[in-house]
C-alpha positions in Angstrom: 4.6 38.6 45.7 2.2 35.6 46.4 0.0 36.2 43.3 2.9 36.9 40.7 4.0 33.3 42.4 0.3 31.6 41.6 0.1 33.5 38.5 3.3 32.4 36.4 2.6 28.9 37.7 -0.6 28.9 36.3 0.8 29.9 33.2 3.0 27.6 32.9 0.7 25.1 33.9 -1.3 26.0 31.1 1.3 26.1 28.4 2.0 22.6 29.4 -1.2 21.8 28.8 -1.2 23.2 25.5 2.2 21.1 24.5 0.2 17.5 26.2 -2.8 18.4 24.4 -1.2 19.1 20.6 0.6 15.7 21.4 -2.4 13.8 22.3 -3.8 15.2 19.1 -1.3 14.2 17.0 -0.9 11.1 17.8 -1.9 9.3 14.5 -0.2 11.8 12.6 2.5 10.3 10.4 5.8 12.0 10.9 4.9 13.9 13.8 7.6 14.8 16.4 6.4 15.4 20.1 7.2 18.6 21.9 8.4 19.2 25.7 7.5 22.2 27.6 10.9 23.7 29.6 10.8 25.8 32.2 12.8 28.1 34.3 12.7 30.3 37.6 12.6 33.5 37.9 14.3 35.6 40.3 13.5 39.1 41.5 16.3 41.5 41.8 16.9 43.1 44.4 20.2 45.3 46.2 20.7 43.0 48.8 20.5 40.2 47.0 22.4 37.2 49.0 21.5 33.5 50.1 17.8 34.3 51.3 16.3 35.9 48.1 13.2 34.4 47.0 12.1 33.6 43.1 8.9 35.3 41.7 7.7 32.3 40.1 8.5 30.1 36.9 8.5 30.7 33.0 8.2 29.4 30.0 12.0 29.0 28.3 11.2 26.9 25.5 9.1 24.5 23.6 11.7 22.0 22.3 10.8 19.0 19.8 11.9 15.2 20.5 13.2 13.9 16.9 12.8 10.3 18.5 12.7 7.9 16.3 8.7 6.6 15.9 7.4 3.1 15.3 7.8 2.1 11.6 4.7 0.3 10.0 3.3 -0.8 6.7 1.1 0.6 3.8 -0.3 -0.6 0.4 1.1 2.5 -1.0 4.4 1.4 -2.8 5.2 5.2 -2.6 4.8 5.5 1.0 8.4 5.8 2.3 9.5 5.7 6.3 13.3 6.9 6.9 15.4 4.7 9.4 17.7 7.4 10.7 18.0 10.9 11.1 17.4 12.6 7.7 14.3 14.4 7.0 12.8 14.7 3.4 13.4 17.6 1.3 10.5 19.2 -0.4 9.7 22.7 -2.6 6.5 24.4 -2.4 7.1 26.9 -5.6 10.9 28.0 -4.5 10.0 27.2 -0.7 12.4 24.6 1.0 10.9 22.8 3.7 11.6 19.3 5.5 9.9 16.7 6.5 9.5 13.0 8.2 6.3 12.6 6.5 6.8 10.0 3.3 3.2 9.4 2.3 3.9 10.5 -1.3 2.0 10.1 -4.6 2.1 11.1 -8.3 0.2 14.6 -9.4 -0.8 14.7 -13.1 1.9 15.1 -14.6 3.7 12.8 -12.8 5.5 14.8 -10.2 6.3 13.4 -7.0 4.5 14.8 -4.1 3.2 15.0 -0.6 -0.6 15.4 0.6 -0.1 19.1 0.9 0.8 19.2 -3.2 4.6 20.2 -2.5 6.9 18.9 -5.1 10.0 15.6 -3.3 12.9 16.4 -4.5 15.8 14.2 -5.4 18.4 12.9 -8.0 16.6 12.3 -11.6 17.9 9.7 -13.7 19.4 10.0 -17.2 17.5 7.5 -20.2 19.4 4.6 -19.0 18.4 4.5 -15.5 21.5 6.5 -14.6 21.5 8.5 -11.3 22.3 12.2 -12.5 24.0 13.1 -8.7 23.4 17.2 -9.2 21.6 19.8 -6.8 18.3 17.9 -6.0 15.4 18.7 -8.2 11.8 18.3 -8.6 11.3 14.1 -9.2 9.1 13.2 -12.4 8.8 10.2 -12.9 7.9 9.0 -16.5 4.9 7.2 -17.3 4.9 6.2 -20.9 5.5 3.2 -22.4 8.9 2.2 -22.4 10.5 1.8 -25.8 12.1 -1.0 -27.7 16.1 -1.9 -27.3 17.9 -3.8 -30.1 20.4 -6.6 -29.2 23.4 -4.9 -29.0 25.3 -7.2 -26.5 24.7 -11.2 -26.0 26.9 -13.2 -23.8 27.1 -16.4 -22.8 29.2 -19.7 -20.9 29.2 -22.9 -21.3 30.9 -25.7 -20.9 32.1 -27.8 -23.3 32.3 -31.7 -22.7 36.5 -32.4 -22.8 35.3 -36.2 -24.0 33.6 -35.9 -27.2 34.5 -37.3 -30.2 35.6 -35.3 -32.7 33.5 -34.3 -35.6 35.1 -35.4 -39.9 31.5 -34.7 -41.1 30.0 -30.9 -42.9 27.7 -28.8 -40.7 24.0 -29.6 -41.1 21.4 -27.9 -38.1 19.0 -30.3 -39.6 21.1 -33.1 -38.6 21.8 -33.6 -34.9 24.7 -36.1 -35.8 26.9 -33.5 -37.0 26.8 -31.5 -33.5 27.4 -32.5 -30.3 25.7 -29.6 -28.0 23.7 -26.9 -28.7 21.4 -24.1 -26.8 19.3 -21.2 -27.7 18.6 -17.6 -26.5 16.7 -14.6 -27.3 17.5 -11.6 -28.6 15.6 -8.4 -29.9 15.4 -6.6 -33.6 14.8 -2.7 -34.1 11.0 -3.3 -33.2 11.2 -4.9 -30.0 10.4 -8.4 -31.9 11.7 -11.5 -30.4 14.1 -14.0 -31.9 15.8 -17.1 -31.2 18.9 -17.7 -31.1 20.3 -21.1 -31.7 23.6 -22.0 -31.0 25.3 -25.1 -32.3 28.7 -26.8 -30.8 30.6 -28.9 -33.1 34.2 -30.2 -31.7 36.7 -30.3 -35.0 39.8 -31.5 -32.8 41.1 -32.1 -29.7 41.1 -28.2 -28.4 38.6 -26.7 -30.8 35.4 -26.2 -31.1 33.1 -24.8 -34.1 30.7 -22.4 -33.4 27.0 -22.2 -35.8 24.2 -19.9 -35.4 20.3 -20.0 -36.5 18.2 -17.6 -35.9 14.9 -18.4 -36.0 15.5 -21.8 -37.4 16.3 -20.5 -40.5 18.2 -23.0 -42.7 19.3 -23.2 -46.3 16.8 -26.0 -47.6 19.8 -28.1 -49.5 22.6 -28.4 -47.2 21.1 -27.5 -43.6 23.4 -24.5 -43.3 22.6 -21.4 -41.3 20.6 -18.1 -43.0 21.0 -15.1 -42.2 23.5 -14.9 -39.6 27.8 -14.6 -40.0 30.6 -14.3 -37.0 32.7 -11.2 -38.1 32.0 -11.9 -42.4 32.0 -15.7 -42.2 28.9 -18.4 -41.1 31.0 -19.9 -38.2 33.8 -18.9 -35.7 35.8 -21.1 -33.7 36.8 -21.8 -29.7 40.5 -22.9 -28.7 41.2 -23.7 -25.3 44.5 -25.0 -23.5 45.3 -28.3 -21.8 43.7 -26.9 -18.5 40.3 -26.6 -20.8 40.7 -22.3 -20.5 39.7 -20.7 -23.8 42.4 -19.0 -25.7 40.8 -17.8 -28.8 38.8 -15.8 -29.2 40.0 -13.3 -26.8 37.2 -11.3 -26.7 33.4 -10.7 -28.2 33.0 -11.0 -32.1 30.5 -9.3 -33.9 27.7 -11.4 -35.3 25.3 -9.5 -37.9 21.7 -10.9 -38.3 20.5 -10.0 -41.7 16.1 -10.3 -41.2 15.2 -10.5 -45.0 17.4 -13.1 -46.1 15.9 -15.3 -43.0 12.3 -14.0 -44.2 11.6 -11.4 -46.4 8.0 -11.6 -46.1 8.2 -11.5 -42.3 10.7 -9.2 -41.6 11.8 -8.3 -45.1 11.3 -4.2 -43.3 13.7 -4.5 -40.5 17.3 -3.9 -40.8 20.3 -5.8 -40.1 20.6 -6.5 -36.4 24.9 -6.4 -35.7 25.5 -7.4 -32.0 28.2 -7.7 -29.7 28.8 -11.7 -28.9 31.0 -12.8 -26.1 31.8 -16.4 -25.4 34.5 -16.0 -23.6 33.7 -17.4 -20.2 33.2 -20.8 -21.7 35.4 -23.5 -20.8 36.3 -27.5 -22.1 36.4 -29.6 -19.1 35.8 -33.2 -18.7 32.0 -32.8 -17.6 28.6 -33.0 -19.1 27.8 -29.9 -21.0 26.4 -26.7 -19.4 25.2 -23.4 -20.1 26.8 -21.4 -16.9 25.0 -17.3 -17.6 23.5 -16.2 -20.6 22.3 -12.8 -21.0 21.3 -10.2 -23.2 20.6 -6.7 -23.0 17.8 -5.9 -25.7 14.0 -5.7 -25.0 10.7 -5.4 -26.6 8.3 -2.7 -25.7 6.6 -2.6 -22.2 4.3 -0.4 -20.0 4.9 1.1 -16.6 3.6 -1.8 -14.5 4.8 -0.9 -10.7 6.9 1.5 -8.2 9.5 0.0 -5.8 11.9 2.2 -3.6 15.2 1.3 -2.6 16.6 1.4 0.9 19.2 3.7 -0.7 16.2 5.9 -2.0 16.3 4.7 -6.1 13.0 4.8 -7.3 12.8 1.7 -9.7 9.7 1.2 -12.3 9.1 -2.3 -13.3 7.9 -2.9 -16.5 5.6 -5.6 -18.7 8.3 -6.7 -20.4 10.1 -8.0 -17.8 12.6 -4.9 -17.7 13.1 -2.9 -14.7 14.7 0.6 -14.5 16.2 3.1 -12.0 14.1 6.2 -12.4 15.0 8.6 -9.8 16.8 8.9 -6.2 15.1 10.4 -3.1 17.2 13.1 -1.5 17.7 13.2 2.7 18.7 16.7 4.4 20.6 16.2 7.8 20.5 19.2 10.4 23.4 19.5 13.3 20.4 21.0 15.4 17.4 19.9 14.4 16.0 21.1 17.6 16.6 24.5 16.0 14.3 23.6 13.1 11.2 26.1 12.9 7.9 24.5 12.9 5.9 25.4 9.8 2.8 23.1 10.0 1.5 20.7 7.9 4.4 18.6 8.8 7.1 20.7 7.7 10.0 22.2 9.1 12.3 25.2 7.9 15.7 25.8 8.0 17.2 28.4 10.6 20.1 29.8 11.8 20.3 27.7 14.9 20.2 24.7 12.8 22.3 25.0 10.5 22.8 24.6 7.0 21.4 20.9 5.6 23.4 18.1 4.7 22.1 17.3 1.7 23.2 13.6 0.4 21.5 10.0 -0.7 20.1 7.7 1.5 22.1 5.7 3.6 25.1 8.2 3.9 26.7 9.3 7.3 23.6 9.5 9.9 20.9 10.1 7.1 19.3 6.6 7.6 18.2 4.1 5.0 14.5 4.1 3.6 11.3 1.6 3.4 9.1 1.4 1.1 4.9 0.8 1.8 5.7 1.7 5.0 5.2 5.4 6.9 6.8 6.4 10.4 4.5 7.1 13.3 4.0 9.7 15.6 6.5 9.5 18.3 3.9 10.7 20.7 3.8 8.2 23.9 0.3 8.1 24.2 0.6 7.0 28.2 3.2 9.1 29.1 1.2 12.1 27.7 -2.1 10.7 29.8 -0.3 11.0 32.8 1.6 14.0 32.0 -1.9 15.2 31.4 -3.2 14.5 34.9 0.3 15.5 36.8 0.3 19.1 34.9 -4.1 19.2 35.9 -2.5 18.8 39.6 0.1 21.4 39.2 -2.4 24.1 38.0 -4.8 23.0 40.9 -2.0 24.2 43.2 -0.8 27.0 41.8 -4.1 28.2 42.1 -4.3 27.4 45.3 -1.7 29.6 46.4 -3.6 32.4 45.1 -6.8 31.5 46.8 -4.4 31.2 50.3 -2.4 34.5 49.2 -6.2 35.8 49.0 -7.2 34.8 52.9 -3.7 36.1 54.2 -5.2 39.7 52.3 -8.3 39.3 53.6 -7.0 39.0 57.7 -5.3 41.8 57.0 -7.8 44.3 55.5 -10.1 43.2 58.5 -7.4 44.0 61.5 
């Protein structure tokens, strides 16, 4: 029994070798999880069995993976992505699912998302609007053309209205700062992505209200000073009414205000049509303190090209833009195992689904234990370079003495074939 003893250690010995040596070698590979060797005795049967029965040796019972969590560190890729967590990334080679903890991802031709081994991310695409479609995860393309122009359709604005100004007997004139007491300007967009400004003039008619002028452009009727171009709702002004406490009552909500391009220039922008937007004042306010423009915004844009990537730490894929515009384009999908030490090794940093761990939990980033994402940075091997050095020279120990006991098991033969 002495050599079947020697012989499975040796074995064993070896196999752990084999598992410390594909460690060491992976060591700089990004995503890569360590593997353990375990072992377990073997026991010969016998009829007699009872408390003196001696083991045969030792064997291999299974090559389990450590999904330890591995150093996280930078890149200058802004597609590079390192999970925080447990999730693994879901990928599809051609109908083929298969997961991974390696994020060094780029763009192929035509602008799909993929790994170095030319298998498609998957994820949550986005509709027009930078919408996250949340569906069954599919193949993410990210667009690359320019991004168009938006109209105006929505401007908005606060401010707040000095309680202590005089009050205003005098007509309207933007050429005349006399007949105003605040104004402001913004910009908004036409069909073309053109910009405009957007003038904005404040004249207090009594004690709680407030007139309300627009230019645009600085377009003014010649003779009188009095806005071109642009009417509140059908007429050139509206009016704001607020209450002792200085809180606007009227209106009560955005007006419309129409922009009409060719009677502000018609050899400019005599071509483009009206431009009717949604205006809201209503966050404005009279209080006894200097006047002050509180937000302003505006949801129009001229045209601009794909200038950049960012990712999320919830996994949206955001494009920024040369116009200043930046848009949601996508989401990165995370798979969750109960077992991932049931996971079957396919290579090439990829892992496949089995019965012994379970069906994937698919979900966004930073749901349940999936983790939370960084971008320009990639996850480390996990592989404790020391550990495996001296795990190296322990198991180089262990086969010397396995072998050994064969060369010993060999003398003991030898005495007896020469009695």
């Amino acid at each position: 029994m002495g050599f079947q003893h020697g012989l499975s250690g040796l074995k064993a010995a070896s196999a752990k070798l084999d598992v410390t040596g594909n460690n060491i070698a992976n060591a700089n590979t990004v995503g890569f999880k360590q593997s353990q060797a375990q072992f377990s005795d073997v026991f010969a049967n016998s009829l007699g069995g009872g408390k003196n029965q001696i083991g045969i040796g030792t064997q291999v019972a299974a090559i389990a993976q450590e999904f330890a969590q591995g150093n996280v560190t930078s890149s200058d890729n802004p597609l590079d992505v390192a999970i925080t967590g447990n999730g693994f990334f879901r990928t599809n080679n051609n109908g083929t699912i298969s997961y991974t903890r390696n994020g060094q991802f780029h763009l192929d031709k035509d602008g799909f998302l993929v790994n170095a081994n030319s298998y498609n991310v998957t994820g949550f695409a986005a509709d027009a609007s930078g919408q996250i479609i949340p569906n069954i995860p599919v193949n993410l393309r990210l667009p690359t053309s320019d991004l168009t122009p938006k109209p105006t359709a929505n401007f908005a604005t606060g401010v707040n209205l000095d309680a202590r100004t005089s009050v205003t007997s005098v007509a309207f004139d933007a050429n005349n700062p006399l007949t105003y007491a605040h104004s402001t300007s913004g910009e908004i967009f036409d069909s073309l992505g053109n910009s405009h400004i957007l003038n904005l003039f404040f004249q207090k008619t009594n004690s709680t209200e407030w007139g309300v002028f627009a230019t645009v452009d600085g377009a003014v009727d010649t003779t009188n000073g009095l806005p071109l171009g642009v009417t509140f709702g059908g007429g050139g002004s509206t009016s704001l009414t607020f209450d002792s406490n200085g809180i606007m009552t009227t209106p009560t909500g955005p007006i419309d205000v129409t922009v009409d391009f060719q009677a502000i220039d018609a050899t400019k922008w005599g071509a483009i049509p009206d431009l009717t937007f949604s205006f809201d004042l209503t966050r404005s306010t009279q209080f006894g303190n200097k006047f002050g423009v509180n937000m302003m915004n505006q949801d129009g844009f001229t045209s601009g090209r794909l200038a950049g990537y960012s990712i999320s730490d919830n996994g949206e894929i955001r494009g920024s833009y040369t116009n200043g515009v930046t848009r949601t384009l996508g989401q990165l999908a995370l798979a969750g195992f109960s077992n991932p030490n049931g996971l079957k090794p396919m290579g090439n940093n990829q892992w496949a689904e089995t019965a012994e761990s379970g069906l994937p939990l698919i979900g966004t980033p930073e749901t349940g234990v999936l983790g939370s994402l960084q971008s320009s940075a990639v996850e480390e091997s996990n592989v404790d370079l020391t550990s495996e050095l001296v795990s190296l020279i322990m198991t180089q120990r262990v086969y010397q003495a396995n072998a050994k006991t064969i060369q010993t098991q060999d003398a003991v033969m030898q005495s007896i074939m020469n009695i």
